[in-house]
N, C-alpha and C positions, 0 to 999 in steps of 0.2 A: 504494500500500500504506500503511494507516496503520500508524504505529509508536506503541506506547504505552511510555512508562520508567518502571517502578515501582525503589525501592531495596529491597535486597533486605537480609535480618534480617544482624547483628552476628555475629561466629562467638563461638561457648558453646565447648565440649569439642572439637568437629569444625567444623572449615573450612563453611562456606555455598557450594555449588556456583554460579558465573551462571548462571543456565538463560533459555533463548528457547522462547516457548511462540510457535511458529509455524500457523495457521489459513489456510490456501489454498489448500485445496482442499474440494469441496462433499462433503456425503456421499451416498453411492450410493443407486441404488433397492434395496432387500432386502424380506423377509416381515419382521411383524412380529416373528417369534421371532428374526428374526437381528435388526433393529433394538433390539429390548429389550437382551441379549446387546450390542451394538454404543453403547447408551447408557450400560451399566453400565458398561463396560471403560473408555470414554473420561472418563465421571463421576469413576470412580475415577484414573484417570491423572491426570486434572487435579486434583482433591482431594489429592493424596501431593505433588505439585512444589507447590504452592503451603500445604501446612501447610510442608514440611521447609527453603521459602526465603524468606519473607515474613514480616516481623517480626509477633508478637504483632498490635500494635494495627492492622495494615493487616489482620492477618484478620479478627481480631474485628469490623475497620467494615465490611469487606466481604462479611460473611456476615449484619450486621444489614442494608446494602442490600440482599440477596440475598432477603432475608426481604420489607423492607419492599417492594419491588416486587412479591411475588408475596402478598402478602397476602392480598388477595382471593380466592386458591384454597381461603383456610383457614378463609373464612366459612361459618358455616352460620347458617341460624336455631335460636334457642333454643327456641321455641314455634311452633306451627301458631297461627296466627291464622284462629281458625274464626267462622265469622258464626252468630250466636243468631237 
């Protein structure tokens, strides 16, 4: 099992929970309407524990990596390059 140790944000007003974001198990076969449903739920879980425990600047870096690896999805062409 790998383990990863990030630290977790400073307490502001309220205490910073530890939280362990545990992945082992695979996800199931489904339709695509229960996987869509099943991506949102789990997208959104993991987005709430990781804004409400993670300092500021680890998210900010980790959401420009998140970016800069999927970059390429958000190419498009600007122009048709048509032959005369």
């Amino acid at each position: 099992m790998k383990i990863v140790a990030i630290l977790k944000a400073k307490p502001g007003s309220s205490p910073i929970e530890p939280t362990k974001i545990v992945m082992d198990e695979e996800i199931p076969d489904m339709t695509l309407t229960e996987a869509r449903e099943f991506y949102i739920e789990q997208g959104q879980e993991l987005a709430d524990v990781l804004c409400q425990t993670l300092p500021g600047g680890t998210l900010d870096q980790l959401i420009c990596e998140l970016m800069t690896r999927k970059a390429s999805l958000f190419r498009v062409p600007m122009f048709d390059k048509k032959e005369e």
